[in-house]
DRENPA-3360 file (N, C-alpha, C; in nm, 2 decimals, always signed):
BEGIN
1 = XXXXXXXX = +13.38/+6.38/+11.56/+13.28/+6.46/+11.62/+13.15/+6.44/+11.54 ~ +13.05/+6.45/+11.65/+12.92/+6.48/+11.54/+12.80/+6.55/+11.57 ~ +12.71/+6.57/+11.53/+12.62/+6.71/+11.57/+12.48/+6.66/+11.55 ~ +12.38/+6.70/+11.70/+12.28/+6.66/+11.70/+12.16/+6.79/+11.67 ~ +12.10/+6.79/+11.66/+11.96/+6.87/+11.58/+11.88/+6.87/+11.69 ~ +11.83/+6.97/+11.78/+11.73/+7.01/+11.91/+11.63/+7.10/+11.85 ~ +11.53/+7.09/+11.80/+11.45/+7.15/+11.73/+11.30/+7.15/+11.87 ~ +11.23/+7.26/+11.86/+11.08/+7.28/+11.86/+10.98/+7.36/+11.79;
9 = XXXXXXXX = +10.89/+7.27/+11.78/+10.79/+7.33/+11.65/+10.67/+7.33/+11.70 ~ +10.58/+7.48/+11.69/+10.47/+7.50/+11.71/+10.38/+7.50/+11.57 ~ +10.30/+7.42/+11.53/+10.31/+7.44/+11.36/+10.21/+7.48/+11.32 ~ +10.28/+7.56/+11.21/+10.18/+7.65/+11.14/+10.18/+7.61/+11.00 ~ +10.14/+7.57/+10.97/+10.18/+7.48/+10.79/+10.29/+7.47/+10.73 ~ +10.38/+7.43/+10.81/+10.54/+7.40/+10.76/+10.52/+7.29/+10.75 ~ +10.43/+7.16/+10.76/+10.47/+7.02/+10.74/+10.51/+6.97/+10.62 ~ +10.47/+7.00/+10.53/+10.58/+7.00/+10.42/+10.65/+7.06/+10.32;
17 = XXXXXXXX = +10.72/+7.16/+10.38/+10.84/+7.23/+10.41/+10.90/+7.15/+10.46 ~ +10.89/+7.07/+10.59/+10.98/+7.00/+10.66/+11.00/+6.86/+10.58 ~ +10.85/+6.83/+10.58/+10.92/+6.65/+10.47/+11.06/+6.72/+10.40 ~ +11.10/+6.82/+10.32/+11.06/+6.83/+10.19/+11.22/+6.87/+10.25 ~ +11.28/+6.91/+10.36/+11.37/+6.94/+10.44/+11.46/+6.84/+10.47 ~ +11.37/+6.70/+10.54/+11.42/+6.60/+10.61/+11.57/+6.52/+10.52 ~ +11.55/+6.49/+10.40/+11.68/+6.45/+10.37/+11.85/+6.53/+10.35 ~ +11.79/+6.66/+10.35/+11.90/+6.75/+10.40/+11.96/+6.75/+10.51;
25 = XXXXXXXX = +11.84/+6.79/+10.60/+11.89/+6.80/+10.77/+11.97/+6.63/+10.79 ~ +11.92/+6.52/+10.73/+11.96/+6.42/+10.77/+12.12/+6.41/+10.74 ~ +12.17/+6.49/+10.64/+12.26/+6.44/+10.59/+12.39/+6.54/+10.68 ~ +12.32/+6.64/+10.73/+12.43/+6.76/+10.82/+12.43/+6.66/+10.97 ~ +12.31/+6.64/+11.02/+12.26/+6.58/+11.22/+12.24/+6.46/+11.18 ~ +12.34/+6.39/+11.33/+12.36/+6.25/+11.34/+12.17/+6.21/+11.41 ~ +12.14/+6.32/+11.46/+12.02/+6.25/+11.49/+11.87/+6.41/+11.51 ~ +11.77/+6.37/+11.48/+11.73/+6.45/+11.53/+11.55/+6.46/+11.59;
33 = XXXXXXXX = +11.58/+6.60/+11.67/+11.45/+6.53/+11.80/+11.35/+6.71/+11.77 ~ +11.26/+6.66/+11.74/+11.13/+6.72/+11.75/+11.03/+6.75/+11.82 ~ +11.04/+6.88/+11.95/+10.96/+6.90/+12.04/+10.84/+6.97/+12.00 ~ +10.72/+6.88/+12.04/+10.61/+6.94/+12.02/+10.52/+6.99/+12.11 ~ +10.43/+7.05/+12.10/+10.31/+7.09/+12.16/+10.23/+7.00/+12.20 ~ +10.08/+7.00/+12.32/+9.99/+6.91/+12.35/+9.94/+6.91/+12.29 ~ +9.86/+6.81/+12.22/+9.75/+6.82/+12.14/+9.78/+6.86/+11.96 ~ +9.91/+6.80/+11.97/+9.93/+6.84/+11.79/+9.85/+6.74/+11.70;
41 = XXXXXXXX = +9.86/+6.79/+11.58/+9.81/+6.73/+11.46/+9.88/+6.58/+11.47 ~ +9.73/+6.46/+11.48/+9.75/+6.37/+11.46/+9.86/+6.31/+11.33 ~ +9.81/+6.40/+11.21/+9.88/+6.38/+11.07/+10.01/+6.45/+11.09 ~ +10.05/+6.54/+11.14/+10.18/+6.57/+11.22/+10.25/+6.47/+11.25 ~ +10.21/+6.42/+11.41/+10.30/+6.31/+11.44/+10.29/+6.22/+11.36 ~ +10.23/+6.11/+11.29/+10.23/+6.04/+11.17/+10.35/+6.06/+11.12 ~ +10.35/+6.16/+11.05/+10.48/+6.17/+10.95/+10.60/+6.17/+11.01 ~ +10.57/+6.22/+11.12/+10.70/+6.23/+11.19/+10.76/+6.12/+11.20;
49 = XXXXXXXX = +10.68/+6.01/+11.24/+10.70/+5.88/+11.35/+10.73/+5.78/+11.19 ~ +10.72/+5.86/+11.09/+10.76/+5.76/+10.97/+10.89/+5.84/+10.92 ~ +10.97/+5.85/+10.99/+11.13/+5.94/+10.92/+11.23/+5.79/+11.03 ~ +11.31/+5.76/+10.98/+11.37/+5.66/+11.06/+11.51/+5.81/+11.13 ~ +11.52/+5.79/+11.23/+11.65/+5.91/+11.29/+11.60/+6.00/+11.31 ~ +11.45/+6.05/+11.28/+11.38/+6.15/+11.36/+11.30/+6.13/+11.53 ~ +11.27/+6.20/+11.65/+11.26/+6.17/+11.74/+11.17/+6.26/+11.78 ~ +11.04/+6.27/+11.79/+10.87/+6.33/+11.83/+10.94/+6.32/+11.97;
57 = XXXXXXXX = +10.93/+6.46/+12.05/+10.93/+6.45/+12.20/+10.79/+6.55/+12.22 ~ +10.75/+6.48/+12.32/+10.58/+6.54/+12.32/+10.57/+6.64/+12.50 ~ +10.58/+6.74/+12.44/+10.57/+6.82/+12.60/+10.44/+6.85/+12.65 ~ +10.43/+6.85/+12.77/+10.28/+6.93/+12.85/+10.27/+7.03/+12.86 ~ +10.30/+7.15/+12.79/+10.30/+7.26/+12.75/+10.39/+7.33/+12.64 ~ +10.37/+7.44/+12.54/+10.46/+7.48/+12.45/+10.56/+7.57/+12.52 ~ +10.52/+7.60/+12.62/+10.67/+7.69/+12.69/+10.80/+7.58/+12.75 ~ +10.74/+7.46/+12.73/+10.86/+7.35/+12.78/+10.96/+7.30/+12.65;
65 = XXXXXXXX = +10.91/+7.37/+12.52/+10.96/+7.27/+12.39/+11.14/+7.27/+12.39 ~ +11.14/+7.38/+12.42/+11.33/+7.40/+12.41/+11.38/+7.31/+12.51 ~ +11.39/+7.31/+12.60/+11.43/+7.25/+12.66/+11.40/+7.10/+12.68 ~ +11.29/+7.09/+12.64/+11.26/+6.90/+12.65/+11.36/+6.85/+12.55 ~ +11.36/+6.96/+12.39/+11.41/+6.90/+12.28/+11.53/+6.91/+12.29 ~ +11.62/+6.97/+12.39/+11.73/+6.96/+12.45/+11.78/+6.86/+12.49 ~ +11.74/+6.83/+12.63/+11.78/+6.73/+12.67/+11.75/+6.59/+12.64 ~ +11.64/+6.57/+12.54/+11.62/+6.47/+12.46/+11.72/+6.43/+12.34;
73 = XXXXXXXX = +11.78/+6.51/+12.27/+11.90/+6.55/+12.15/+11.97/+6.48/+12.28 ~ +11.98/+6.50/+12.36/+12.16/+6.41/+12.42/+12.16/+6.30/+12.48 ~ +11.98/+6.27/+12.42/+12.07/+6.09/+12.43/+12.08/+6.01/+12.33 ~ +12.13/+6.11/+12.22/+12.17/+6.08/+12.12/+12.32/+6.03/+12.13 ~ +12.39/+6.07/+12.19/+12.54/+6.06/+12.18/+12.61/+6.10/+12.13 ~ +12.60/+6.24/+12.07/+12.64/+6.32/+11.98/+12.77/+6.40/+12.05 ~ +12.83/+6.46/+12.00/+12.95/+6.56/+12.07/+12.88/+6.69/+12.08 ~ +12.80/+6.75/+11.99/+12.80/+6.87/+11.98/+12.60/+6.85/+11.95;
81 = XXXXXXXX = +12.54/+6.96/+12.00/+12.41/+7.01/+11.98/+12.36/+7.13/+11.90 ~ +12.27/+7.11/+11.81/+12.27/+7.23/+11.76/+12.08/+7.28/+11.79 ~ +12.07/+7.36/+11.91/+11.94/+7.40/+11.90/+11.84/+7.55/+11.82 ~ +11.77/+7.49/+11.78/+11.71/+7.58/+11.62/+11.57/+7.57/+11.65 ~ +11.50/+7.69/+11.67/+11.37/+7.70/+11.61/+11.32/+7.67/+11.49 ~ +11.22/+7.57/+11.47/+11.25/+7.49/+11.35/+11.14/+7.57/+11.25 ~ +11.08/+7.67/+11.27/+11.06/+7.71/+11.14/+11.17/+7.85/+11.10 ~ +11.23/+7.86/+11.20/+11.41/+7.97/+11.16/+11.43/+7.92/+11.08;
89 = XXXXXXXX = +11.46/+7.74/+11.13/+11.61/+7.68/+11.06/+11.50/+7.61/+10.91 ~ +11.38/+7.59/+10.92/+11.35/+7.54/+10.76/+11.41/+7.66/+10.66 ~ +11.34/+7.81/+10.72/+11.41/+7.91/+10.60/+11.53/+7.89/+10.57 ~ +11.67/+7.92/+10.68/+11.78/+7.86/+10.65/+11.83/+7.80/+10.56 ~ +11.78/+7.70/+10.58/+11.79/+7.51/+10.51/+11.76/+7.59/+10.34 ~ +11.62/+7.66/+10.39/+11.54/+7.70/+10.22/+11.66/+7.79/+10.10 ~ +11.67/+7.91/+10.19/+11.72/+7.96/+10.14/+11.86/+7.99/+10.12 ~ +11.92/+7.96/+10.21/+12.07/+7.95/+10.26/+12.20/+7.85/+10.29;
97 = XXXXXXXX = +12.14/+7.71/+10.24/+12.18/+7.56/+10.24/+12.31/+7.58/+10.28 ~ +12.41/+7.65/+10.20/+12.54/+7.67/+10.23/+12.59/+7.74/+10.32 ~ +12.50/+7.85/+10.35/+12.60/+7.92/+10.51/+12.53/+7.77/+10.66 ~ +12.41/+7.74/+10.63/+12.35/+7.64/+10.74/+12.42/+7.55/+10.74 ~ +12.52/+7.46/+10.64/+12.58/+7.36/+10.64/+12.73/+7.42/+10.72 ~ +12.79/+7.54/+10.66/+12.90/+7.61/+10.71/+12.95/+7.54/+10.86 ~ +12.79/+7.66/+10.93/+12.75/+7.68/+11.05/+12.78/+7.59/+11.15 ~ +12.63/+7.45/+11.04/+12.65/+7.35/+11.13/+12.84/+7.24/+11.18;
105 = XXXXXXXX = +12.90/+7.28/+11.08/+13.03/+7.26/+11.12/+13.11/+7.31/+11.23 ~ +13.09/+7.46/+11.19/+13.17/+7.56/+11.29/+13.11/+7.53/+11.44 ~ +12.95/+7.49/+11.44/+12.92/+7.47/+11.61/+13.01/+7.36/+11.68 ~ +13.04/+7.28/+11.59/+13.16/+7.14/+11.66/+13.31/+7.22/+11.67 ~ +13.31/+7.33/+11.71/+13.43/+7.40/+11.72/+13.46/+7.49/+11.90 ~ +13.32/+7.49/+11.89/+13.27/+7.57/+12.01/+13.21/+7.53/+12.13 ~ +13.24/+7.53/+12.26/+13.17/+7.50/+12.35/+13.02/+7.54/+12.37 ~ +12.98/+7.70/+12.35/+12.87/+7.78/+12.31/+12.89/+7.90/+12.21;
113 = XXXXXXXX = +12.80/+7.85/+12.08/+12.82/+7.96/+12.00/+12.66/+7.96/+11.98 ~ +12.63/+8.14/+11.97/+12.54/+8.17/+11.95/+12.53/+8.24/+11.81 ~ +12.42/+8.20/+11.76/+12.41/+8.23/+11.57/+12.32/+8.33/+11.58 ~ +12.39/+8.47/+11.56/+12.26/+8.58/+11.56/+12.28/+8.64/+11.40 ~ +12.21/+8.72/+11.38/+12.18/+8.83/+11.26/+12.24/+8.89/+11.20 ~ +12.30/+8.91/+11.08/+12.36/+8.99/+11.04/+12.29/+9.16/+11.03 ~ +12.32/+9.22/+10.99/+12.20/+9.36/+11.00/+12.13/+9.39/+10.92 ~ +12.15/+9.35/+10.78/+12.07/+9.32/+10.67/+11.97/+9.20/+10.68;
121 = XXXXXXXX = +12.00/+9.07/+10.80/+11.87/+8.98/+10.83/+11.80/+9.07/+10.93 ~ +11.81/+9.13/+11.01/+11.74/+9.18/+11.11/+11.68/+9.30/+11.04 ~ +11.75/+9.40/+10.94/+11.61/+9.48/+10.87/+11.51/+9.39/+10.82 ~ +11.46/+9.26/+10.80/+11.34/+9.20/+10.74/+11.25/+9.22/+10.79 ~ +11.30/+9.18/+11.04/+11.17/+9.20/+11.06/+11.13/+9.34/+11.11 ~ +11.01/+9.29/+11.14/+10.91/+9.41/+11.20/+10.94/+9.47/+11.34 ~ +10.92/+9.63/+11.29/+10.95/+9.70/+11.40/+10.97/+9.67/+11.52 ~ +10.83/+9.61/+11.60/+10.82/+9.56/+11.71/+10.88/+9.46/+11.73;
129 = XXXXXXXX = +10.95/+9.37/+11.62/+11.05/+9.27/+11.77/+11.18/+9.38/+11.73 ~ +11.25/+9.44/+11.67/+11.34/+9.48/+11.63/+11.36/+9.59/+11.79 ~ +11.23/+9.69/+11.80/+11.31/+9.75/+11.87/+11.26/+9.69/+12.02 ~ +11.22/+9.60/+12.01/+11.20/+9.52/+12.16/+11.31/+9.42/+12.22 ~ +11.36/+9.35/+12.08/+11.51/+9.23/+12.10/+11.56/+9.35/+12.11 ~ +11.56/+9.49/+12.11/+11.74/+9.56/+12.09/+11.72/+9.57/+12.29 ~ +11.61/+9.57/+12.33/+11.64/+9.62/+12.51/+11.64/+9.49/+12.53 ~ +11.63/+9.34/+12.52/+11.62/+9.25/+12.58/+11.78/+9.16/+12.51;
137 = XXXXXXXX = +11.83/+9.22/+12.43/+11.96/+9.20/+12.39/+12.06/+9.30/+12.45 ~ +12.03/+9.44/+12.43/+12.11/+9.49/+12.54/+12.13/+9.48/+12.68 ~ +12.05/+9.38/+12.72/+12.08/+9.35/+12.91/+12.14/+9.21/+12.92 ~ +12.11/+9.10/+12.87/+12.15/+9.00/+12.80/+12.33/+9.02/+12.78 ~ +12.34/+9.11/+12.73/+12.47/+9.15/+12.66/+12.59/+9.20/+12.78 ~ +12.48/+9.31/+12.86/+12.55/+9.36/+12.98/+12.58/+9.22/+13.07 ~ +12.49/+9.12/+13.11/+12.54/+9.03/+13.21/+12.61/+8.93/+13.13 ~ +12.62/+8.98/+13.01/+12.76/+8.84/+12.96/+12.89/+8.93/+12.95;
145 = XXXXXXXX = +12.85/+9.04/+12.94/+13.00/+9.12/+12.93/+13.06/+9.12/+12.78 ~ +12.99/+9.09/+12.67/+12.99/+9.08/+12.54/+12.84/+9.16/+12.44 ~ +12.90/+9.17/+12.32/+12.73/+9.21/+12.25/+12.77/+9.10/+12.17 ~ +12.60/+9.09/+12.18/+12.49/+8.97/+12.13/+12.38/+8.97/+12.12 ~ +12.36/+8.93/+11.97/+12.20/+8.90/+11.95/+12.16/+8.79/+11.97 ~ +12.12/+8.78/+12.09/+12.06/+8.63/+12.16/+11.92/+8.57/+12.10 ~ +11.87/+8.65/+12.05/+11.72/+8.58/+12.00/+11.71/+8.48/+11.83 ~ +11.77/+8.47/+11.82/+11.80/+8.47/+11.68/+11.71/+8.27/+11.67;
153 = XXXXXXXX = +11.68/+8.25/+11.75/+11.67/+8.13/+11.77/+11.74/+8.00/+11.73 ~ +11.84/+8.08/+11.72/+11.94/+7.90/+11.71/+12.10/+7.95/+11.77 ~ +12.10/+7.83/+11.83/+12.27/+7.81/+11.94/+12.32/+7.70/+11.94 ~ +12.45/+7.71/+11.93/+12.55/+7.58/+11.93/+12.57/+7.52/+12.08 ~ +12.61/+7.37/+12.11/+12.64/+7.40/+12.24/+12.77/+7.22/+12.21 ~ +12.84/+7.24/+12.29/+12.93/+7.10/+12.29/+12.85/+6.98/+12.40 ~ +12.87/+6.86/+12.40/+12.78/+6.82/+12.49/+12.82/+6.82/+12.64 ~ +12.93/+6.89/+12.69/+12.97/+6.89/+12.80/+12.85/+7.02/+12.84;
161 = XXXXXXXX = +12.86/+7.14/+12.76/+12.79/+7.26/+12.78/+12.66/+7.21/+12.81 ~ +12.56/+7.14/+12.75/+12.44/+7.08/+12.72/+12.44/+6.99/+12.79 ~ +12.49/+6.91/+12.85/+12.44/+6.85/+12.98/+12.43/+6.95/+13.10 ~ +12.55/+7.06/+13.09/+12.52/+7.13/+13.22/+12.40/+7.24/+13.22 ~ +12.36/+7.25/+13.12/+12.21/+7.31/+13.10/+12.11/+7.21/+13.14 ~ +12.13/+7.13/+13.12/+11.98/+7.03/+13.15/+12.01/+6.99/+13.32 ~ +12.11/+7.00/+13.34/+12.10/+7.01/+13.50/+12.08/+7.13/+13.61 ~ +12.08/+7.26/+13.53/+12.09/+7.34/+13.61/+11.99/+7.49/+13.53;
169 = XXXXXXXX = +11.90/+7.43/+13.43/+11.81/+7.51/+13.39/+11.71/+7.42/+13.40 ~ +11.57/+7.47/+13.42/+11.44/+7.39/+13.42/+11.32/+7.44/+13.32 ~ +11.26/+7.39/+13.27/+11.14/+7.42/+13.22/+11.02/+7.51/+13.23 ~ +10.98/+7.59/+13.08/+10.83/+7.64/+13.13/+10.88/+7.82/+13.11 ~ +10.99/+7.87/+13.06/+11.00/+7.97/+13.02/+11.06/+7.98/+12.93 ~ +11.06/+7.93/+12.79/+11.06/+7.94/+12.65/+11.15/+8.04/+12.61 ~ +11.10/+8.14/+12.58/+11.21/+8.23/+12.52/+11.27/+8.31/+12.64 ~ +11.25/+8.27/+12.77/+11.36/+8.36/+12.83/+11.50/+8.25/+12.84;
177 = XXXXXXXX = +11.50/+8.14/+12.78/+11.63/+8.09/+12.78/+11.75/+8.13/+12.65 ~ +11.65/+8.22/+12.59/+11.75/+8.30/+12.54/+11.84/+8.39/+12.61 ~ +11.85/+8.41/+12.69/+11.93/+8.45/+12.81/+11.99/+8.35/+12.91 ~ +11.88/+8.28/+12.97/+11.95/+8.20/+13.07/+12.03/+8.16/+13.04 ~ +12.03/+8.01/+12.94/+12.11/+7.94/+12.89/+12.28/+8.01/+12.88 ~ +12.25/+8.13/+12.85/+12.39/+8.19/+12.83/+12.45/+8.21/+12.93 ~ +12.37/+8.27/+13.02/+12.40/+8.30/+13.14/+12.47/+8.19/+13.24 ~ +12.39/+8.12/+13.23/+12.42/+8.01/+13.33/+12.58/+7.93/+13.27;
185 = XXXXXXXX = +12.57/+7.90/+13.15/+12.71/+7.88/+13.08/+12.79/+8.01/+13.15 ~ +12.80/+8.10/+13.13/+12.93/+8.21/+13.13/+12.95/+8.22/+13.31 ~ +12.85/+8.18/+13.38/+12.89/+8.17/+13.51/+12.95/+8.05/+13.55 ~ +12.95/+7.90/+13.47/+12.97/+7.80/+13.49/+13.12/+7.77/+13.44 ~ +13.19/+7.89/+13.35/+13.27/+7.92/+13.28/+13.33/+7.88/+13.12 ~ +13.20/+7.83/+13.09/+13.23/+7.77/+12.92/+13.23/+7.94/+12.86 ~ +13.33/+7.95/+12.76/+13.35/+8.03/+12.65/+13.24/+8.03/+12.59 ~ +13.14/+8.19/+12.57/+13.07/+8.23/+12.46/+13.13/+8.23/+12.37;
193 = XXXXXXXX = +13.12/+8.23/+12.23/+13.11/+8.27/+12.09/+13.03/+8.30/+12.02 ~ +13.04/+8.42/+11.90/+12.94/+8.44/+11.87/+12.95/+8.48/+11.66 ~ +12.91/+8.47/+11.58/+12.84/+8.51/+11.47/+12.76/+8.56/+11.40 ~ +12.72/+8.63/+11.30/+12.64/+8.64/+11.25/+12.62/+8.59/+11.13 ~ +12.46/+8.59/+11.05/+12.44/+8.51/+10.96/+12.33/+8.55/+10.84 ~ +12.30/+8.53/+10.79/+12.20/+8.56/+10.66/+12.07/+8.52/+10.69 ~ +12.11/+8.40/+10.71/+11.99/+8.26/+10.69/+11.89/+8.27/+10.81 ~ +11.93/+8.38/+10.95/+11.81/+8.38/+11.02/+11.74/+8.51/+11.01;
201 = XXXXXXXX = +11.68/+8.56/+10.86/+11.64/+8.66/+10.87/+11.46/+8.62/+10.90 ~ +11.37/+8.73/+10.88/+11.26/+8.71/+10.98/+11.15/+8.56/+10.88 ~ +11.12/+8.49/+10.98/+11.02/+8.40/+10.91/+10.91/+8.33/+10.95 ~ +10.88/+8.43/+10.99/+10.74/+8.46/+11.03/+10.59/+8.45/+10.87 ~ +10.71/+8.52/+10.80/+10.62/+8.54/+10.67/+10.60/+8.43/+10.59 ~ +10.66/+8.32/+10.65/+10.67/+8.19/+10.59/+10.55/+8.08/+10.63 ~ +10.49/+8.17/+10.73/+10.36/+8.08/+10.77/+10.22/+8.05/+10.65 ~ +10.24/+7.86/+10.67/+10.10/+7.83/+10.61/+10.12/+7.86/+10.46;
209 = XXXXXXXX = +10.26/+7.86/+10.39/+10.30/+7.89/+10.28/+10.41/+7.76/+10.22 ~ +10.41/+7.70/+10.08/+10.44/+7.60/+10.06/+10.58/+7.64/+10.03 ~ +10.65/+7.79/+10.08/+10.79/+7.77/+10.05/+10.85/+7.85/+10.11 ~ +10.98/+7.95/+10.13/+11.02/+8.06/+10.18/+10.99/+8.17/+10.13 ~ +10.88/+8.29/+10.19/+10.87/+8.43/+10.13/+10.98/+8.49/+10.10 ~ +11.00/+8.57/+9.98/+11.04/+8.67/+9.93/+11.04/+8.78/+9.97 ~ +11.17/+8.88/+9.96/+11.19/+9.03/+10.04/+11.05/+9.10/+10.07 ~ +11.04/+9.09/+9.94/+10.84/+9.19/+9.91/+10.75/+9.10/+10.03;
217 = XXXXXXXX = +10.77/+8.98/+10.02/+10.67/+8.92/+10.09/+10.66/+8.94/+10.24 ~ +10.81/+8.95/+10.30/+10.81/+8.96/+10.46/+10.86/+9.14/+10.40 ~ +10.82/+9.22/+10.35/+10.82/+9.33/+10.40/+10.65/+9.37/+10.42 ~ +10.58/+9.36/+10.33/+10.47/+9.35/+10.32/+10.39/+9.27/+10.48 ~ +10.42/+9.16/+10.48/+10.44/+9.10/+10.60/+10.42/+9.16/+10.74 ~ +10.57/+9.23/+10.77/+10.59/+9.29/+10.88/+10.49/+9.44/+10.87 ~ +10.48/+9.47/+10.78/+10.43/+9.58/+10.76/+10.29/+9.60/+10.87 ~ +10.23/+9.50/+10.82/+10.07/+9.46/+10.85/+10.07/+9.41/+10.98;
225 = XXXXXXXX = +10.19/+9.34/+11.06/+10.26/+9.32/+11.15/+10.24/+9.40/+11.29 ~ +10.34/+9.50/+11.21/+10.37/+9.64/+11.32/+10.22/+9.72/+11.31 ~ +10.12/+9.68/+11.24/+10.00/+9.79/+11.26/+9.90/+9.72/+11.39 ~ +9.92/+9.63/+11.42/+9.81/+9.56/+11.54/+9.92/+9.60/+11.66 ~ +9.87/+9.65/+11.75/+9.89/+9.71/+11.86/+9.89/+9.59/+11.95 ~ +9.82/+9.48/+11.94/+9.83/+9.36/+11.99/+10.01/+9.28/+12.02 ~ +10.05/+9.29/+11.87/+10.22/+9.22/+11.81/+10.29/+9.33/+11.94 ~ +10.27/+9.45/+11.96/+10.39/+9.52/+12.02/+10.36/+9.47/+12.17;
233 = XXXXXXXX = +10.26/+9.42/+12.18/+10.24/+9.44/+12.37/+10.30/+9.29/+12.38 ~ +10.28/+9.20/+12.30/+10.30/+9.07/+12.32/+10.50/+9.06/+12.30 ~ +10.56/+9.13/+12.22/+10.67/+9.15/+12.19/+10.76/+9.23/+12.38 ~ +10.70/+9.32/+12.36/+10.72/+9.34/+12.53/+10.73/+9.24/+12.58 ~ +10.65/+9.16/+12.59/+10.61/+9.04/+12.73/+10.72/+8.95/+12.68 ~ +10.78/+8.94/+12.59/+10.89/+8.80/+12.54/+11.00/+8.90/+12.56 ~ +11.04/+9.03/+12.56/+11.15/+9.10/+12.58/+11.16/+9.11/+12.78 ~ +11.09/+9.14/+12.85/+11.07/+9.11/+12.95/+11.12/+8.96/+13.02;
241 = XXXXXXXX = +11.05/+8.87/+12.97/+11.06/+8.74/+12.98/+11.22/+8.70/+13.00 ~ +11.28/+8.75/+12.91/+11.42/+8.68/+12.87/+11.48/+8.79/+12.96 ~ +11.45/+8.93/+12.99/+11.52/+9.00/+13.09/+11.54/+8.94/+13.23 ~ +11.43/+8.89/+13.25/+11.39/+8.83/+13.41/+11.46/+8.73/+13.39 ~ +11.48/+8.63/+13.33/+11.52/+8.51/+13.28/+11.74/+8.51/+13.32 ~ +11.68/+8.64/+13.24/+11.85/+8.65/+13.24/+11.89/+8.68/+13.40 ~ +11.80/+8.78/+13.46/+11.85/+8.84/+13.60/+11.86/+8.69/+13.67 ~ +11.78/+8.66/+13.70/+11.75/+8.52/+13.80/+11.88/+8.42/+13.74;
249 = XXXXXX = +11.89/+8.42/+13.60/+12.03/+8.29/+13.64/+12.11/+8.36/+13.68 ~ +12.15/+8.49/+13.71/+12.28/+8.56/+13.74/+12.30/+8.50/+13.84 ~ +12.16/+8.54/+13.93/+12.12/+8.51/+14.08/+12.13/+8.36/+14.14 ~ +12.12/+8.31/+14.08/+12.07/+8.14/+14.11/+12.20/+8.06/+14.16 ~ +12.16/+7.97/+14.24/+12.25/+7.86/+14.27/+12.30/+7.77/+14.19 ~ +12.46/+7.78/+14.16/+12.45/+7.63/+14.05/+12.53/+7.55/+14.10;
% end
């Protein structure tokens, strides 16, 4: 068996964090594919395009990145996919090397397993996604018939599961495939699974920073966070998103 790396990155000064990453990730993923945005940092793709087993996939919009870097990861040939918001999985990687290496094993076990929070990761972040993922995780949860913290931004999938996503999910709604994806699997009848973990506590606070913040730092962080009235209406619209997301695959033809 072996396990491929589906990453998308909107970047905010993680580039090296990530160099600084690359020979780790290389040593867990047989291969891995980097969905980006239009118009990214020339010096971005550069580095990228100089990692030998790394794979720049360039989308026409940032709401397409998950999924491009999906279905791009399987033509790798890999058995198993592991899709990760790639500034989640740099903290991970940073702080947590050994439950991320665990993990990335346990995904080659599973048809779909989903990697959510332990409760001590999820007190890091800020109010507003906390109590926005708890109504867009509780309906999520009701149409799989399981509880789950679906946002966590990273999921396992085998490649039989991950081909039938790339046939029967489409592009251009970003975080509501935090639901779909599930959805459409548990109707298509692959086994959910599910965990929790340390390594995806909030990392946000990691932006434009040459390493992973500290407790103080993402409390401080979120603090400043939850005070713009702006973070909670936008936090709505992504908990919405993945609700709708979720209803419609219930609904859909597969």
């Amino acid at each position: 068996m072996s396990i491929a790396l589906a990453t998308a990155w909107r970047p905010r000064g993680e580039l090296e964090r990530f160099q600084r990453s690359i020979p780790a990730l290389k040593e867990v993923y047989a291969s891995i594919t980097v969905s980006l945005p239009p118009g990214a940092d020339p010096i971005i793709v550069q580095a990228l395009e100089g990692f030998p087993g790394l794979r720049a996939a360039f989308t026409p919009d940032w709401s397409w990145g998950r999924h491009v870097s999906l279905t791009t990861a399987l033509e790798s040939g890999a058995s198993h996919l592991q899709y990760a918001d790639l500034d989640r999985l740099l903290r991970w990687v940073e702080t947590r090397p050994d439950e991320w290496r665990r993990i990335a094993q346990e995904i080659q076990r599973h048809d779909c397993l989903v990697i959510g929070r332990t409760a001590a990761a999820y007190r890091t972040h800020p109010r507003a996604l906390a109590e926005t993922e708890a109504i867009s995780n509780l309906v999520t949860s009701y149409l799989l018939g399981q509880p789950l913290d679906v946002s966590a931004g990273s999921k396992g999938f085998s490649r039989a599961a991950a081909e039938f996503l790339a046939a029967n999910c489409r592009p251009g709604r970003a975080l509501g495939s935090d639901a779909e994806w599930l959805v459409v699997l548990k109707r298509a009848g692959f086994a959910i699974d599910s965990l929790a973990v340390e390594g995806l506590d909030w990392e946000s606070a990691d932006r434009f920073q040459d390493r992973a913040a500290g407790p103080g730092e993402q409390q401080r962080a979120a603090g400043v966070y939850d005070m713009d009235p702006r973070n909670w209406q936008a936090r709505v619209q992504v908990a919405l998103e993945i609700v709708q997301a979720g209803l419609e695959a219930q609904q859909r033809s597969l």
